[in-house]
N, C-alpha and C positions, 0 to 999 in steps of 0.2 A: 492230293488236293486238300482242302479245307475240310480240317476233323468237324466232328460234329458238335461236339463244346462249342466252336466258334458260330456257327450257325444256331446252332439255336439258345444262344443268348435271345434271339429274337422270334421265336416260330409261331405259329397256328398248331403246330402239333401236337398231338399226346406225351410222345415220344420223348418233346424236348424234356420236360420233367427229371428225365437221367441227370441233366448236366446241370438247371440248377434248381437245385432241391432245397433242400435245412441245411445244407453244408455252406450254402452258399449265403445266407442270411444271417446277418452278425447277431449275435444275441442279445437283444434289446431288454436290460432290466427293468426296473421300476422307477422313475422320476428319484420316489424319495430317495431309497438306497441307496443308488448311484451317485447322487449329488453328497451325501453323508461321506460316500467313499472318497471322492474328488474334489471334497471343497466347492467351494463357490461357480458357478456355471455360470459364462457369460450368456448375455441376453439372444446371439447368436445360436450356440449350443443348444440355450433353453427352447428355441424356436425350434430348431430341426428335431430336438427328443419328441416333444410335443407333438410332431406332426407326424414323425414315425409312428407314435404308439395308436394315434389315433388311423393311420393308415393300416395300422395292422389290426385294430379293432374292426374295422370295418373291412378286412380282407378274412376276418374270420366268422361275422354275421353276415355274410354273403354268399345267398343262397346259387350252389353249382346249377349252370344251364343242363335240362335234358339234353336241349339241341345241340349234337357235337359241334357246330361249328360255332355255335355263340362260344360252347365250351373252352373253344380254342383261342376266339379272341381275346375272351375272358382270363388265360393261360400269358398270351403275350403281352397284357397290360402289366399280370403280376410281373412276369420275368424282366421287363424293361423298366419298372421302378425298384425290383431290387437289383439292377444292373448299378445301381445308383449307389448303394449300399452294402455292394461286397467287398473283402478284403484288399486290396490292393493285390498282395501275391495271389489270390485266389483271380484276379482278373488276368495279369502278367502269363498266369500257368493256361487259362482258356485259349488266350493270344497268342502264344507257343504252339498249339497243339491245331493253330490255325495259318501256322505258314507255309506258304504254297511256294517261297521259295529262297534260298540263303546259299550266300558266298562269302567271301574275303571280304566285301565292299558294302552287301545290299542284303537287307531283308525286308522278304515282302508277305504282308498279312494279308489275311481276308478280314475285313473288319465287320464287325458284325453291326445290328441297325442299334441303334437306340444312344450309341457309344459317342458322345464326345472328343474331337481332335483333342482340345485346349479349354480349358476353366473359363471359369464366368460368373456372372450371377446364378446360383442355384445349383449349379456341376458343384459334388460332390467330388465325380472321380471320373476321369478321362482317361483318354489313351497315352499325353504326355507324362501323367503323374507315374505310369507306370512303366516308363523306358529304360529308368536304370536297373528296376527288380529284372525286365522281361533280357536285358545283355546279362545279367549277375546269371540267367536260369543256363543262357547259350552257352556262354564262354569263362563262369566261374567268377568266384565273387570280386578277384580284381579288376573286371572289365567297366570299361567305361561305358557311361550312359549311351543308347542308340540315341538318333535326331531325327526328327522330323523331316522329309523331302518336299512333300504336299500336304493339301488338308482334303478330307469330304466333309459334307454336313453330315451333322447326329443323325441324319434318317438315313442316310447313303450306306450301301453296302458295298463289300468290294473289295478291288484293289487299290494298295497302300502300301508304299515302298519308305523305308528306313532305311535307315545309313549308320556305319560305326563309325566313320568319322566326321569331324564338320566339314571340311573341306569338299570330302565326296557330296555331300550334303546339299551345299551350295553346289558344285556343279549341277549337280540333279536340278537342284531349283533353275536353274540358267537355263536348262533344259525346257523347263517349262515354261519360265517366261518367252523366251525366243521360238517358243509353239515347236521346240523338234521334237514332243514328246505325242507318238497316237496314241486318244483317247477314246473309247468306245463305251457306254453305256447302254442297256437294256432300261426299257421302262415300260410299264402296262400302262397304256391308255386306256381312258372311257370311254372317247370316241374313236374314229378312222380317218387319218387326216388326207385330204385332197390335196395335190397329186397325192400316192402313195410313197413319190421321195421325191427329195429338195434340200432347197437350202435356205435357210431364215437368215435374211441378212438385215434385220432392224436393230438399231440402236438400243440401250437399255439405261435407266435413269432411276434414283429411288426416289421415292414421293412419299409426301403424308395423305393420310387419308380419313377424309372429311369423315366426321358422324358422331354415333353414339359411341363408337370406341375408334377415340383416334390414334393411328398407327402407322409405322412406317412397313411398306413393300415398293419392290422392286417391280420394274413398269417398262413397256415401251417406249419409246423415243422417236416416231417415225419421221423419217425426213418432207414426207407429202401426208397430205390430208383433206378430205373431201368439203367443198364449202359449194351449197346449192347446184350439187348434181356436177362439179369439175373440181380435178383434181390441184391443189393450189399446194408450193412449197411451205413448210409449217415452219416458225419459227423455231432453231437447235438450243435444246440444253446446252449451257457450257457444263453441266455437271453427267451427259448422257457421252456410254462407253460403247466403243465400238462392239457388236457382240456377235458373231455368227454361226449357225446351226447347219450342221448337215443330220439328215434325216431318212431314213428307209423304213418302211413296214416288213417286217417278216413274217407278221400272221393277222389275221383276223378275220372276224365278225361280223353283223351288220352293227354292233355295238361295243365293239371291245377293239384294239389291236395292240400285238410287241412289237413296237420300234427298237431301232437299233439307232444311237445318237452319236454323234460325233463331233464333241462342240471345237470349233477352230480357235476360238478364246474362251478365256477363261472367267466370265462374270460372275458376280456374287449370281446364283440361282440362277442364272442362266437360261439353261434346259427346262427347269421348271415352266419361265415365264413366257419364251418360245412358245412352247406346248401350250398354254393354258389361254396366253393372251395373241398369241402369234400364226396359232393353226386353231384353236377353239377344242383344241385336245388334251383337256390337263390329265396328268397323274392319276392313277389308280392312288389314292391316300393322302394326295396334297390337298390339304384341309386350307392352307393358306392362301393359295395363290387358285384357286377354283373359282372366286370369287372375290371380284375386287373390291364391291363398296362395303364388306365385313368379314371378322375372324369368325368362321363358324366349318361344323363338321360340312362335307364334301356331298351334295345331293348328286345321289345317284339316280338312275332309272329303273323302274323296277321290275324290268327284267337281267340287270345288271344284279340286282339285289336277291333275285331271286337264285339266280344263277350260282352267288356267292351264300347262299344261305343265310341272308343278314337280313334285321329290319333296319329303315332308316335309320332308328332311334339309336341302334346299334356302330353307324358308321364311323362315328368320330374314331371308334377303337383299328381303324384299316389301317396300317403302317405306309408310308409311303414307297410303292415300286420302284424303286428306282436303283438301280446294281451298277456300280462302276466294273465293267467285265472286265474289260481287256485294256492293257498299257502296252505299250511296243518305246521302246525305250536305247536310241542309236548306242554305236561302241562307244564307250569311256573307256579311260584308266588301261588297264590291264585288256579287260573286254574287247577282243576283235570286230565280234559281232554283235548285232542290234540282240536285245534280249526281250522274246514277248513273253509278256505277263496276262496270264487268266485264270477266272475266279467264277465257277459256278455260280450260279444265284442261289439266295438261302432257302427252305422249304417253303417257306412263307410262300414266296414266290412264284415257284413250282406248283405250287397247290393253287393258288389264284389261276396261274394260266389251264390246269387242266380245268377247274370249274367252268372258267369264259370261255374253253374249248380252243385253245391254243396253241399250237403247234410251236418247237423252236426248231430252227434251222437243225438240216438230218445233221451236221458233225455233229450237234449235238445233243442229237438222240439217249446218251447215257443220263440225261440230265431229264431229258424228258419221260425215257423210265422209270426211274426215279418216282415223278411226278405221279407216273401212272400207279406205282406202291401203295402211292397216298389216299388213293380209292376206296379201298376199306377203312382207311383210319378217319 
């Protein structure tokens, strides 16, 4: 299963510390020197140095929490901005040490949270930039670059399947668009959604959003909508996609529950907006979609808060729960048979659910051992 490098790229733990230390922090010189050494620094460069060292100023007058678990969040803020920050091989060798599964055809990672698919504004460094170092480490330095099959978002943990060639690549992808691919995801809720399983079958649409910070998110689309106590058909986006959700509770609370999700498509955030705007049960961590009229940290209740040892003020730092588990993936190619793919949740995880007192289903009990380790720590 998924080493521990790959997991705690992102943890709450003590522990994670092992994996990324000072090894894993590029050595940041001093403005002047470095600019003497390399000549003229574009206005870009100039920007990122700038805000490293000042990141690092302030990560070094920054007094450590008594309270272990601020401790902790405190821990996965660091490790997920210098996730940002490390060498390339040094990410490639994590990634390695986190596959859970490889053949002739297919390699599948656990990805860990904070990680980027593909660049953008601000990504330093993803998971594409490092495809050809992570086939040079498998198969030796004449190997050709692995490709991408699917994407998750930078907070999504999981499974993640690559390919050595394009062609398998693109089948994969077929696979997925044509939905022959099961998908299963774990997520902590805040709340406990009524029934305790279903299926979300509403529309989804992005919108802007009126205010002091105006913003694009992803939104419902419903086909009916209530107009003086009767239900009247609603005018359809032509920009709103078909989206649908299946859903089960596997544990909970009077205030907490882990669903197990099963989206039938595949929309931008999806799962997220289901939950948050569709059952009134958003994400343990979804700072974004908790709330539609602003971008702001995720209000909790406080005995959610207490549960997790956090103060409000604290919450914005909660990663968001969400684990791509399980992929079941029919025969291709060579492959006779359907191939299933699963991936623990990362400790982060596992430490959320024993604090909200959360059970996972008994197979898998080794995962919730685990959890219980985390007791002392």
């Amino acid at each position: 299963m998924a080493a521990p490098s790959c997991n705690a790229l992102g943890l709450w733990v003590r522990g994670s510390g092992q994996c990324l230390g000072s090894r894993f922090i590029l050595a940041c010189q001093p403005f002047c020197s470095s600019a003497a050494a390399s000549g003229t620094l574009n206005a870009q460069k100039l920007a990122e140095k700038l805000r490293s060292q000042k990141q690092e100023q302030k990560t070094k007058t920054q007094p450590v929490p008594t309270n272990p678990v601020q401790r902790r969040v405190q821990e996965l803020v660091r490790f997920t901005q210098q996730l940002q920050r490390v060498h390339p091989n040094v990410l490639a060798k994590a990634l390695s040490r986190g596959i859970v599964h490889q053949d002739k055809d297919l390699v599948v990672i656990n990805k860990p949270y904070g990680l980027p698919v593909h660049g953008g504004p601000g990504v330093q460094l993803c998971i594409s930039d490092v495809l050809p170092i992570l086939a040079k480490m498998l198969r030796g330095h004449k190997a050709e670059p692995l490709h991408l099959c699917h994407r998750l978002d930078k907070e999504t943990t999981g499974v993640m399947v690559l390919a050595w060639e394009k062609e398998m690549a693109h089948q994969v992808q077929e696979l997925f668009r044509t939905r022959q691919v099961v998908k299963k995801y774990w997520a902590i809720a805040v709340r406990v959604p009524v029934p305790s399983a279903g299926v979300v079958d509403i529309p989804i649409v992005e919108k802007e959003v009126q205010g002091l910070q105006q913003h694009y998110k992803m939104t419902l689309s419903p086909g009916y909508r209530m107009d003086n106590g009767k239900m009247v058909r609603a005018r359809t986006s032509r920009n709103a996609h078909v989206a649908v959700t299946q859903y089960q509770v596997l544990s909970s609370t009077l205030s907490s529950a882990l669903l197990e999700l099963q989206p039938i498509t595949g929309i931008k955030h999806q799962l997220r907006v289901h939950l948050s705007f569709g059952l009134d049960c958003p994400i343990l961590g979804d700072h974004k979609y908790s709330d539609w009229n602003k971008l702001a940290p995720q209000k909790l209740s406080v005995g959610t808060l207490k549960k997790l040892g956090l103060k409000q003020a604290k919450a914005r730092h909660i990663p968001l729960h969400l684990h791509a588990r399980q992929l079941v993936l029919p025969a291709l190619g060579s492959r006779k048979e359907e191939l299933n793919l699963v991936c623990k949740p990362p400790r982060y995880f596992l430490c959320s659910l024993r604090r909200l007192d959360l059970r996972m289903p008994s197979q898998d009990q080794s995962g919730d051992d685990e959890a219980g380790r985390l007791r002392a720590q």
